[in-house]
C-alpha positions in Angstrom: 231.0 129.9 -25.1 232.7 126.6 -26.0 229.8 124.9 -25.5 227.3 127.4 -27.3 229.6 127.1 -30.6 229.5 123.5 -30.8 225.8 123.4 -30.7 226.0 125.6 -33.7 228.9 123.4 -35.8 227.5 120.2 -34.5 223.8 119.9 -34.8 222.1 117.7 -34.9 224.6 116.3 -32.8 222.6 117.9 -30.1 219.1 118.5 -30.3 218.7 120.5 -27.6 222.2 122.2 -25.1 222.1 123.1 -21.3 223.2 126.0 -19.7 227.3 125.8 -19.2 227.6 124.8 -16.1 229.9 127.8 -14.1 233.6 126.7 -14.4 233.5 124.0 -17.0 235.5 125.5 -19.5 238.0 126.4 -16.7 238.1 122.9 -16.2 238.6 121.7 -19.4 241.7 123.9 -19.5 243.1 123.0 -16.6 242.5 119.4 -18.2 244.3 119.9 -21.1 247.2 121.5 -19.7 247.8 117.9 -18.0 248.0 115.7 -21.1 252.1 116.6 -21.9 254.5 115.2 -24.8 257.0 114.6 -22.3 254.7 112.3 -19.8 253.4 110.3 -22.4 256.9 110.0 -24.1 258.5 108.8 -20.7 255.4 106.3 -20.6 255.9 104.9 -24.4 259.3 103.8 -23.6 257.9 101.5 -21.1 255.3 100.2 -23.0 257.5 99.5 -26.0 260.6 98.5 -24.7 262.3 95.1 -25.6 261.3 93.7 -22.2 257.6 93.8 -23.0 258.6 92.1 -26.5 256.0 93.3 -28.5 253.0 92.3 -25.6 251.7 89.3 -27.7 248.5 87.8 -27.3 248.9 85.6 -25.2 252.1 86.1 -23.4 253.7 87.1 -20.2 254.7 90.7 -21.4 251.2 91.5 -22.5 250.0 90.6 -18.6 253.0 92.8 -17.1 251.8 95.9 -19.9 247.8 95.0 -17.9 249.3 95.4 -14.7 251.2 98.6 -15.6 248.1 100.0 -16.8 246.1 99.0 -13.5 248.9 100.3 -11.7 248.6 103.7 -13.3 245.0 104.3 -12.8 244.8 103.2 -9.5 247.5 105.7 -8.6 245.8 108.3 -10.4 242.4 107.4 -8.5 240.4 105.8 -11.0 237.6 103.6 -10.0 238.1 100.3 -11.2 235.7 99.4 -14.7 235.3 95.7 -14.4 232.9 95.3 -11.3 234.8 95.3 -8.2 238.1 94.9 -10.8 240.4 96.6 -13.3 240.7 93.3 -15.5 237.5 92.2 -17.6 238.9 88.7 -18.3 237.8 86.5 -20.9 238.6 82.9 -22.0 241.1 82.1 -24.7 240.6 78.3 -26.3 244.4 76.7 -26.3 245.1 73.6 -28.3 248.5 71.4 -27.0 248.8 68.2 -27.2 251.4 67.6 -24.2 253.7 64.3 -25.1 253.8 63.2 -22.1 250.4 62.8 -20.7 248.8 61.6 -24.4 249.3 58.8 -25.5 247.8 56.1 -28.4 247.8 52.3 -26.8 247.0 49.2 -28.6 246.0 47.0 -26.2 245.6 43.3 -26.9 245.9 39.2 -25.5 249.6 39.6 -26.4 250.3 42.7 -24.4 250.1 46.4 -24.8 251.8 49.0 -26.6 252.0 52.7 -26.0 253.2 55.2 -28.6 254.6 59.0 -28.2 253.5 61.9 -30.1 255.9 63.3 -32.3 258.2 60.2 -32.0 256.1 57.6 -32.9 252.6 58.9 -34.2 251.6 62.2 -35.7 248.5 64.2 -36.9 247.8 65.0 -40.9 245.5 68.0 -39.7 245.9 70.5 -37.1 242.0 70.0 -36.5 243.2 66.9 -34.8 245.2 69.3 -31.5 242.6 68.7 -29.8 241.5 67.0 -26.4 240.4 63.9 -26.9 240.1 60.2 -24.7 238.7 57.4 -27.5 239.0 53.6 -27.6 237.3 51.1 -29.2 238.0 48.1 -31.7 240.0 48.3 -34.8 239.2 46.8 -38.2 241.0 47.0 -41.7 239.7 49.5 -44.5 242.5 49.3 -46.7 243.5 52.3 -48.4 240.6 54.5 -47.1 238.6 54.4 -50.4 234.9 55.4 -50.3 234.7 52.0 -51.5 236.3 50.5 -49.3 234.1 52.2 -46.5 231.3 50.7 -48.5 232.4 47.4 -48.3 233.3 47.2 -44.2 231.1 47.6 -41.0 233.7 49.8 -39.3 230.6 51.8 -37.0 231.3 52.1 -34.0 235.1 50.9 -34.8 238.4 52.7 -35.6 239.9 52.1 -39.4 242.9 50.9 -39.8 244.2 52.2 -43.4 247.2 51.8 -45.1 249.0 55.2 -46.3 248.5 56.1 -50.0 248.2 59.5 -52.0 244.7 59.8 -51.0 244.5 63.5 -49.3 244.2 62.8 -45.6 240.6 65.0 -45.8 238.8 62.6 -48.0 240.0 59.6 -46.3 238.6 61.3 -42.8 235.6 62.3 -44.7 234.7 58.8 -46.1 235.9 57.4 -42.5 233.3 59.7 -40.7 230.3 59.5 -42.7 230.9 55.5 -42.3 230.7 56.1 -38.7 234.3 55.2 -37.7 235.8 56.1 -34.5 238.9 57.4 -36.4 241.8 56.8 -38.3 245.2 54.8 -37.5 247.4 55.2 -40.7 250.1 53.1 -41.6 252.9 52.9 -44.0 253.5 49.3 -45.2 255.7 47.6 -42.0 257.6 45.6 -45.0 258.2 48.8 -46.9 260.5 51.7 -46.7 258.5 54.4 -46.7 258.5 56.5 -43.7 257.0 59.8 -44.6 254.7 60.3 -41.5 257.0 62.9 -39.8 257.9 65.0 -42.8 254.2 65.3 -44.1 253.0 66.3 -40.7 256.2 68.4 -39.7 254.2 71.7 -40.1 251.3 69.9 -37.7 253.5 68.5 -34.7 255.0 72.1 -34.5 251.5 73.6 -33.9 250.9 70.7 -31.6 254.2 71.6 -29.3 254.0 75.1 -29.4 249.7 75.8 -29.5 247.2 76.8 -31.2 245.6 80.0 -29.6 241.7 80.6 -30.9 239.0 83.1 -29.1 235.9 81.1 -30.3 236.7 77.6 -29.0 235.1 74.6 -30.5 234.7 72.0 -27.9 233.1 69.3 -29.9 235.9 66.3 -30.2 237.5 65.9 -33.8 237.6 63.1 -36.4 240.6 61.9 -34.9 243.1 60.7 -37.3 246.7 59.6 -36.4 249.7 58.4 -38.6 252.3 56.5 -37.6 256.0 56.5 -38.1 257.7 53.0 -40.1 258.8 51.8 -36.9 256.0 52.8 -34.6 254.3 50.3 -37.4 257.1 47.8 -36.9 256.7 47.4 -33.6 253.0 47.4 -33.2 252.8 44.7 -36.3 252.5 41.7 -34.4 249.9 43.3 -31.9 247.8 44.3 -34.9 248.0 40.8 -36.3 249.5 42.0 -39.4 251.8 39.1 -39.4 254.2 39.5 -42.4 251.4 40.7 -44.7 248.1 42.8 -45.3 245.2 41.6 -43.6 241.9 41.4 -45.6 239.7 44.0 -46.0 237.1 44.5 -43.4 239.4 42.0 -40.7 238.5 42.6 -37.7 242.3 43.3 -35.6 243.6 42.1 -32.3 243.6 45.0 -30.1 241.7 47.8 -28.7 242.8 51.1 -29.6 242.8 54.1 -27.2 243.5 57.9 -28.3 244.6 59.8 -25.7 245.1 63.9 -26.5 245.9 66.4 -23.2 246.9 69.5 -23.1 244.5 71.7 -24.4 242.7 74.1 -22.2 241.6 78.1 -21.7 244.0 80.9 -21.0 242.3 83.7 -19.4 242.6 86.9 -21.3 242.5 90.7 -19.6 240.9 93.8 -21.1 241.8 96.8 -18.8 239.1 99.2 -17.6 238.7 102.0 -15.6 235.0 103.9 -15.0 234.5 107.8 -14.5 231.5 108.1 -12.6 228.7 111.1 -14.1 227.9 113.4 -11.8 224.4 113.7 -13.0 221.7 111.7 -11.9 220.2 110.7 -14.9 222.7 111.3 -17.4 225.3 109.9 -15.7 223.4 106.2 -16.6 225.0 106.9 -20.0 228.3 105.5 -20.9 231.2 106.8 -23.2 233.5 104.5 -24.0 237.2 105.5 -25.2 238.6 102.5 -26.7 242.4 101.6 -27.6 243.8 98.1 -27.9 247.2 97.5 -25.9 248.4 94.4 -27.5 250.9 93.9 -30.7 252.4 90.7 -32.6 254.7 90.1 -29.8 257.7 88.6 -31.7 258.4 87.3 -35.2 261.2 85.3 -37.0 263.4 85.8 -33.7 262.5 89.7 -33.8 260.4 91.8 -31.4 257.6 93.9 -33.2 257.8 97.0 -30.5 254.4 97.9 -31.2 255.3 101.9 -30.7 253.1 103.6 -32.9 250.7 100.5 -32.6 249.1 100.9 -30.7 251.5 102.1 -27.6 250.6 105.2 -29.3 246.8 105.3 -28.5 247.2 103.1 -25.1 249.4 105.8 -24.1 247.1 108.7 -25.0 244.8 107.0 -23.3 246.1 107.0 -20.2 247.0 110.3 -20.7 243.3 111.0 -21.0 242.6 109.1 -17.6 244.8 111.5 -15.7 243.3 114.4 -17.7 240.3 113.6 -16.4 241.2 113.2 -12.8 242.1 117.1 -13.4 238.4 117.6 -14.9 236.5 116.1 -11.9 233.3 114.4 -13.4 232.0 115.0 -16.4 227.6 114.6 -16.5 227.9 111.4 -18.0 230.0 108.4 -17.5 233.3 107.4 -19.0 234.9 104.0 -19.9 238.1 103.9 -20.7 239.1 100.5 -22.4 242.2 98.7 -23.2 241.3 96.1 -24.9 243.7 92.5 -25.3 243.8 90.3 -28.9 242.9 93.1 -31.5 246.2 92.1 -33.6 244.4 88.5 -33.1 241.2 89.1 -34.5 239.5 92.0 -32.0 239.3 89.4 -29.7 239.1 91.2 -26.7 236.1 93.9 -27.7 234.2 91.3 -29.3 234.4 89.2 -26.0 233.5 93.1 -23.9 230.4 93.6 -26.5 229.0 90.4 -26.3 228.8 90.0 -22.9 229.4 93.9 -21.5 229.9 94.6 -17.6 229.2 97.8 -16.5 227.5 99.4 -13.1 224.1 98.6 -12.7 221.6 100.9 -14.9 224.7 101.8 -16.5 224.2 101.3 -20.2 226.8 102.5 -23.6 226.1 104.9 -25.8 228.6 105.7 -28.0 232.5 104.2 -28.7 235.3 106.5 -29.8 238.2 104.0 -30.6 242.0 105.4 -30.8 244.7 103.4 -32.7 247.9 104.1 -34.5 248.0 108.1 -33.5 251.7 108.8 -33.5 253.1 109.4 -36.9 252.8 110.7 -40.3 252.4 114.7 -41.2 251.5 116.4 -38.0 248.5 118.0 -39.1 247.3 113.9 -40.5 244.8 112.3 -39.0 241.6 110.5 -40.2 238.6 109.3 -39.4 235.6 107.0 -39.9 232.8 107.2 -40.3 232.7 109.9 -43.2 229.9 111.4 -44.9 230.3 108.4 -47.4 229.2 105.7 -45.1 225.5 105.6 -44.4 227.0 105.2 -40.3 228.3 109.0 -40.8 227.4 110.6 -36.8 227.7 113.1 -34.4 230.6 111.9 -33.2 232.4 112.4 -36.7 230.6 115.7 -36.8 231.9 117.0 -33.6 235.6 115.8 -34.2 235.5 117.7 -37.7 234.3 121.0 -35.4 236.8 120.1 -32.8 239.8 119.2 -34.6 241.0 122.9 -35.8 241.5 123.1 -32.0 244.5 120.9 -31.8 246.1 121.4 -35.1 243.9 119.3 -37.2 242.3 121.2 -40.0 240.5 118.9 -41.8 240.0 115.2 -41.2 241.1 112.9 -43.4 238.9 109.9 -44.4 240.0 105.9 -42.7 236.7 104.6 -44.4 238.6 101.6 -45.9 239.7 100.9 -42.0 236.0 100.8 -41.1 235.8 96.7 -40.3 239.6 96.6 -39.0 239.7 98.0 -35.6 237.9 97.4 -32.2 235.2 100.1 -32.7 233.6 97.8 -35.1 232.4 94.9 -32.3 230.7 98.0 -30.2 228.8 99.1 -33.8 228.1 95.6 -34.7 227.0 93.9 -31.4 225.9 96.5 -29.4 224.6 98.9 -32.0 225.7 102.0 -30.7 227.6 104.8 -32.6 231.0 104.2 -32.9 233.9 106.8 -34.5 237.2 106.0 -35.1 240.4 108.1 -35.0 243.6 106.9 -36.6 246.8 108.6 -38.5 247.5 106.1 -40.8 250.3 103.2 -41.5 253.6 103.7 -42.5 256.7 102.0 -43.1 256.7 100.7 -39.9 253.7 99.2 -39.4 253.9 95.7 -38.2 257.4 95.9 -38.3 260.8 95.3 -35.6 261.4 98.8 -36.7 258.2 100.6 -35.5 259.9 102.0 -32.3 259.2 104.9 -29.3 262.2 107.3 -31.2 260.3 107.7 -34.2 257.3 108.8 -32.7 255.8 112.8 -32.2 254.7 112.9 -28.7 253.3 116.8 -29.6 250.9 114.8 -32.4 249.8 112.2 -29.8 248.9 114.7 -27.4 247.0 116.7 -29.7 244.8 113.5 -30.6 244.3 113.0 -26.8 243.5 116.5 -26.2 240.9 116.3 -29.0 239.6 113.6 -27.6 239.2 114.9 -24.5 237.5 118.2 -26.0 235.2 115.6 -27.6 233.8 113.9 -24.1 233.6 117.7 -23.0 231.2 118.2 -25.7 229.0 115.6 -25.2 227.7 116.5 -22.1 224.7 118.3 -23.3 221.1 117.4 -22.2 220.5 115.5 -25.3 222.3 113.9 -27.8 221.7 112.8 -31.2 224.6 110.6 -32.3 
């Protein structure tokens, strides 16, 4: 009967419906009954506890909330949906410099001298925390001036400038397209100014702590480097700067070699598990159920819980995997997906979508992504993509018919969240339909205060129990999403 009225509210949804199949709909009750308030409230207070401070991307806590997840679905008999594993991992680019094995050495006939980052050298730009190993010769460019780049053969060389109010982008700009090896910048060694750590404070601290990025760029920087009044001191009589200036275009004592190490990959973890189709041809075809189980870990000396975001939808979706242990298989395949770095920059579905794993002659057809699904009026929850977007499917069609069900009346619209969550990567690289279901910020959001008491565990499992009316439905013969 179920299945006979959604053809009728859903269509074209489905262009053509089976026969129920005898003792579905008893097994979609006996599903539902599983996904309970209580379970995934004793689950949430895990997941957003102080211990797992906020499961930052990267971080420690963020690989014990993976390994809780695993844990779960292997208990609950899950296959793993990551090839032979529960963990799709995928690089994240670091950028460290690490003091003590970098290093820049001047190196001449009167000896050598090595300097320490953030003691005795420093970087103007954070494009500079890099990994780098460069030597060569050194000759004077004065100031930096594009003139003074015209006037000097420094290819194949590094410059040697003196500091001045020229931005430290032009100067590296004139340097490069001269063709110099890099930058060494000085303040006068007879002056007083010493305003290398203070302008390149902000800089060092990235250097110490790291820069995290999903699309690494390995090509080598324009390295530039700036050093402290007594690093410049010390080094004067190696440089041959004697007790003045040297002329422009002089060619300096020593060799000059930039070392930078530190920088490397992190590997990151999206969490899958596979329900295998029982059909033979349509179980080849994939749903996906999406949710991302990272947050923004800790700010300002505070932890950011992440309750409602998204503990809320990782939660219901692991209610959802034990829901379906109850159901047995369903005719197609299910993914379910916890994705890593969403907070970051939906690092971790754009890293799934561009290079997907699934079984072989497995292939996706359709992403339903679950985030922020535990607050706000009860009967509150949105979607996209409406009738106003041009993406407007069957997936969107057959939540509006099913969300009556669970207490849902009438779906609100999250258009203007369209681009913002993971479901866009599986819309935009792997074209497939994608709907998103979402109950809105609050007060809370992004905030030490979004917490596991504030949350309705009835609302959560009404979302989850939707969406697990939802994968019910789309086991006709045919879809048309």
């Amino acid at each position: 009967m179920l299945r006979s009225l959604l053809a009728a509210l859903v269509l074209p949804l489905c262009a053509a419906s089976s026969p129920v199949a005898s003792g579905d709909e008893v097994r979609l009750a006996n599903a539902l009954e599983t996904i309970a308030p209580a379970e995934i409230r004793a689950d949430l207070f895990f997941f957003a506890s102080p211990e797992l401070k906020g499961r930052d991307t990267p971080s420690l806590e963020q690989r014990v909330a993976a390994r809780f997840l695993r844990a779960r679905l292997e208990r609950l008999g899950v296959p793993p949906g990551a090839g032979e594993s529960y963990f799709y991992e995928y690089p994240l680019q670091e950028r460290r410099i690490d003091p003590e094995r970098s290093s820049l050495t001047f190196e001449g006939a009167g000896g050598a001298l090595a300097l320490v980052f953030g003691r005795d050298y420093y970087f103007p730009s954070s494009a500079d925390i890099r990994a780098l190993d460069r030597s060569g010769a050194l000759v004077y460019c004065g100031k930096g001036e594009r003139e003074d780049f015209d006037k000097v053969p420094v290819k194949g060389r590094w410059a040697l400038c003196l500091a001045s109010d020229l931005s430290a982008r032009r100067r590296s700009r004139y340097a490069e397209g001269a063709g110099a090896l890099g930058v060494i910048l000085i303040p006068d060694p007879n002056g007083s100014d010493d305003s290398a750590a203070k302008e390149c404070a902000r800089t060092t601290q990235y250097a110490l702590k790291g820069l995290t990025s999903f699309h690494g760029d390995d090509d080598a920087p324009f390295p530039q480097v700036y050093l402290s009044l007594d690093a410049a001191k010390r080094s004067q009589a190696l440089l041959g700067l004697g007790s003045g200036l040297p002329q422009l275009g002089a060619e300096l004592p020593p060799t000059v070699r930039d070392v930078r190490k530190g920088s490397g990959t992190i590997p990151l973890e999206n969490v899958c598990g596979f329900w295998p189709g029982s059909d033979p041809l349509l179980g080849n075809e994939v749903i996906i159920v999406s949710a991302h189980y990272d947050h923004v870990g800790e700010e300002g000396g505070q932890i950011h819980p992440g309750a409602d975001d998204n503990g809320s939808g990782s939660m219901g979706l692991l209610a959802l995997a034990e829901a379906l242990t109850q159901y047995g298989p369903m005719r197609r395949s299910v993914l379910l997906m916890w994705v890593s770095g969403e907070e970051k920059g939906l690092w971790g579905s754009a890293a799934w979508t561009k290079n997907p794993k699934l079984p072989p002659s497995k292939r996706a057809v359709c992403d339903l992504n679950i985030d922020m699904i535990g607050r706000n009026a009860p009967d509150k929850l949105l979607i996209t993509p409406t009738k106003s977007l041009k993406e407007y499917n069957g997936l969107t069609r057959l939540a509006e018919a099913l969300g009556p069900l669970e207490g849902f009346p009438k779906l609100g619209s999250a258009d203007e969240y369209w681009q913002r969550s993971d479901h866009m990567n599986f819309a935009v690289n792997m074209k497939i339909p994608v709907a998103f279901l979402f109950s809105d910020v609050h007060a809370d959001y992004h905030q030490p205060s979004d917490t596991p008491d504030k949350i309705d565990y009835d609302k959560i499992c009404r979302v989850t129990r939707l969406v697990l009316r939802m994968l019910d439905g789309l086991q006709t013969d045919t879809l048309e999403l």
